[in-house]
Each structure stands twice: as C-alpha cells, then as structure tokens.
C-alpha positions in Angstrom: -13.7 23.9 55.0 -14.2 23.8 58.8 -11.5 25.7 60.7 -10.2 22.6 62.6 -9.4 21.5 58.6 -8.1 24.3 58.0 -4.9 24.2 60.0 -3.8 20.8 58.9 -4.2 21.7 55.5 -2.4 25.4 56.0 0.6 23.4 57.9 1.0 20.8 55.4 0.6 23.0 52.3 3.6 25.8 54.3 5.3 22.1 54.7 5.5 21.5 51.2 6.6 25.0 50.0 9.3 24.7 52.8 10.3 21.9 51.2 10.7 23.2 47.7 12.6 25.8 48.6 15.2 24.0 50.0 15.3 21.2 47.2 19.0 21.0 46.3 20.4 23.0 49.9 21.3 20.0 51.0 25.1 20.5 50.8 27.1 17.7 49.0 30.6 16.1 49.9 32.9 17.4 48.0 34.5 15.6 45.4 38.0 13.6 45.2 40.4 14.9 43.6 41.9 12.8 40.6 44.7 10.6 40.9 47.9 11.4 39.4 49.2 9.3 36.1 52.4 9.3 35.4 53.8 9.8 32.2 56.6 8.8 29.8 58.4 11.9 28.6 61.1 13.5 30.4 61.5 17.6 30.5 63.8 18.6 27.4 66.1 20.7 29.6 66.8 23.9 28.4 67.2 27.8 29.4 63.9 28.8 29.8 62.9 31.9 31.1 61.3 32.0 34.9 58.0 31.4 34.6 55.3 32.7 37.4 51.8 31.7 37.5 49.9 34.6 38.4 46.4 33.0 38.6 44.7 29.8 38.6 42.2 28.8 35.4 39.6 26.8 37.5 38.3 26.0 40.9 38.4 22.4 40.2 41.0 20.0 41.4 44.3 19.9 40.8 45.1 18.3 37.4 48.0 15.8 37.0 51.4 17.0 37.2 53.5 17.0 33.6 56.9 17.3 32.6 57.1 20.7 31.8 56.9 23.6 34.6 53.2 24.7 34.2 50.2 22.2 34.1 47.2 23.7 33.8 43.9 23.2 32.0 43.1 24.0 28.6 39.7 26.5 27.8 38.5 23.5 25.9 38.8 21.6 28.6 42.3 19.3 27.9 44.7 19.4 30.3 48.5 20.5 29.2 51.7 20.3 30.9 54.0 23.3 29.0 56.3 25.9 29.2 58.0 28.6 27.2 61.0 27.2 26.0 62.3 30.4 24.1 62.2 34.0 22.4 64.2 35.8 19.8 64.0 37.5 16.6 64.6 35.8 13.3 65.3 37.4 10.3 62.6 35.6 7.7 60.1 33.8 8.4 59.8 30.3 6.7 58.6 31.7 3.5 61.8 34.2 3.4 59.9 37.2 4.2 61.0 40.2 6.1 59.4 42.4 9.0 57.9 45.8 7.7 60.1 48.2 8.3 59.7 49.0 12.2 58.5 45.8 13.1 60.4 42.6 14.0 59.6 38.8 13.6 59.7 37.3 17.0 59.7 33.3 17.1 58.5 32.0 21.0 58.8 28.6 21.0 56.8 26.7 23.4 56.9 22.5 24.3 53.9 20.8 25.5 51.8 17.4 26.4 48.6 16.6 27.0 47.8 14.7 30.1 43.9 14.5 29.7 42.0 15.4 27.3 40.1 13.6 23.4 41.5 15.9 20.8 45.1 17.7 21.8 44.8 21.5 20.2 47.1 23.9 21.9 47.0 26.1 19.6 42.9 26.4 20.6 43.6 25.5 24.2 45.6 28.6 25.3 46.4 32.0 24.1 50.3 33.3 23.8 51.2 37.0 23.8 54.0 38.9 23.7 54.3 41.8 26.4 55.3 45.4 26.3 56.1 46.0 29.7 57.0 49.6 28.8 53.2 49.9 27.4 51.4 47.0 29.1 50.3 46.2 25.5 50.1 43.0 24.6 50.4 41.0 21.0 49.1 37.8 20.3 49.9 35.1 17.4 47.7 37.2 15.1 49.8 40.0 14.7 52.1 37.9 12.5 49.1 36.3 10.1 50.8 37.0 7.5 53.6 35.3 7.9 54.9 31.2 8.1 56.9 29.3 10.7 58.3 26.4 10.3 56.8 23.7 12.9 53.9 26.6 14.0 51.8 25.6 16.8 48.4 25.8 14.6 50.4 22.5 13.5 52.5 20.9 15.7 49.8 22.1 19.0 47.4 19.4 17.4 49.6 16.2 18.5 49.5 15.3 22.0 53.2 16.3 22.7 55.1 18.3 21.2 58.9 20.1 21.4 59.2 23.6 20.6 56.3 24.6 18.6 57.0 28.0 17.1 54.7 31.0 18.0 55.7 33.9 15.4 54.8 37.1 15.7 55.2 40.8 14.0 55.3 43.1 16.5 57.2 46.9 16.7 61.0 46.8 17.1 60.9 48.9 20.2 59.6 46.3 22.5 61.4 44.2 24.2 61.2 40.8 24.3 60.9 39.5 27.7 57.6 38.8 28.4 55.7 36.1 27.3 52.0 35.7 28.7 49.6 32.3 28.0 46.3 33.2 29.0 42.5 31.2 28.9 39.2 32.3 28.6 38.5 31.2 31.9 41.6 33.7 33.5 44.3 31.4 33.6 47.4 33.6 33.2 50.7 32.6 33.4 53.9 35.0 32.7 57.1 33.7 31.8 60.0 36.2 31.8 63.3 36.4 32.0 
C-alpha cells in the first residue's frame, strides 16, 4: 500500500474503533416516572408504632402510594403498601404450645396490599425481624419454625391485601419488644418502633 493510501485507510480504520468504543455513551433521557393508581381500601386505623424508613430499596421511580404508611417494592419485584400494625407476646401459639423456658412467643402483626405486581407473596417479598436494641441482634420469622399462628403471613401474605397477618416468633424473654425491622435483599430497611 502506497503511503498516500495509507492515511485514509489508518484515519478511517481509528474512525471506526472510535466509534466502537463509544457505542452505547450516548446518554439516554431519563425515564418517566409511573403514574399513580388509586386504590379502593382505606387504612384500618389503628396504634401503630412510628415507623421510620431508614433507606430506600431501589433507584427506580417512585412506586404508587398505598394505604398503609410505607410503600415500597418487594425483592421479587411487587410493589406493597404496609405497615406494622402490632407486637406482643401470646401465651400459645395456635397449636397450644408454650415458649421454652427463657424464650417468649412474640406475635407482630403486619397489614398489607399490593399495588403492582402478578403473584402477591409478602411473606417472600420482604423479611421481618425482631430487634434487640440492647444487643443489635436481630430475629427473624424462623426463629419460631416450630410453632403455628393463626392467619400467618406464609398464608395470608399470598392474597393481594391483607389485615394483620401474624408474624410469630420465639425469641429470648430478655428482649424487649419494640423494634420491628422489614428488610429486602436489595437494602430496603424500614424500622418501626415505638
């Protein structure tokens, strides 16, 4: 190749590397967010503990607001309005059995609805844990596998809105119960304590 070819050919093959390089650079407008539906149900008023969200589970856009105080989207992807509704021991569980000795049942009850989403799963959606703020340790719905609530959120989480799905758990007697914590894979936390 002659060197007045060669140039041509040298700028139009650095052209064409220039070119792949920057294939998908181009910045893109960013996208709407979606519009709000609105939605039968009413909040169930009730004393719930204050809840405070401590961190946001996506970058995406805002998702609908619900009827209950958080709304927030679900690690498989559903959309929930909920909240805590409330906490306290119980004696039994549904089955009529006891604590061990040193532990306590702890029943958190928890209402929700889902405002987008195919198959509603709470229960999946979000994790729920009880706090020790004395510790920082925290116990989820597993510590109490054992055991049977009436209305539990493995069952009631799976319709699209539900009111006061039971959480139980089995967790020492020296912790005291007001904090509960929903969490998502994706680092949604939200605290609710009172």
């Amino acid at each position: 190749m002659t060197p007045s070819l060669r140039r041509p050919a040298l700028a139009l093959l650095v052209g064409a590397a220039a070119a792949m390089l920057t294939v998908g650079c181009v910045p893109q407008p960013p996208a709407a967010p979606p519009q709000p539906t609105e939605t039968q149900a009413q909040p169930v008023p009730s004393e719930s503990p204050e809840a405070t969200e401590t961190a946001a589970p996506s970058e995406t856009a805002a998702p609908a607001e619900g009827p209950y105080e958080i709304t927030a989207e679900g690690q498989d992807g559903s959309v929930w309005s909920f909240e805590v509704t409330d906490i306290a021991v119980v004696e039994t569980d549904a089955a009529g059995d006891a604590a061990e000795p040193g532990n306590q049942l702890v029943e958190v009850l928890v209402s929700g609805e889902m405002l987008e989403g195919a198959e509603p799963d709470f229960f999946h959606a979000f994790h729920i844990y009880i706090v020790d703020d004395a510790t920082g340790s925290q116990y989820g719905l597993s510590s109490a596998s054992n055991y049977y609530a009436e209305g539990d959120l493995f069952t009631t989480g799976t319709e699209p809105s539900f009111v006061d799905g039971v959480g139980i758990f089995h967790i020492p007697d020296t912790v005291e119960l007001n904090h509960v914590r929903v969490t998502t894979d994706q680092g949604g936390v939200w605290d609710f304590t009172g």
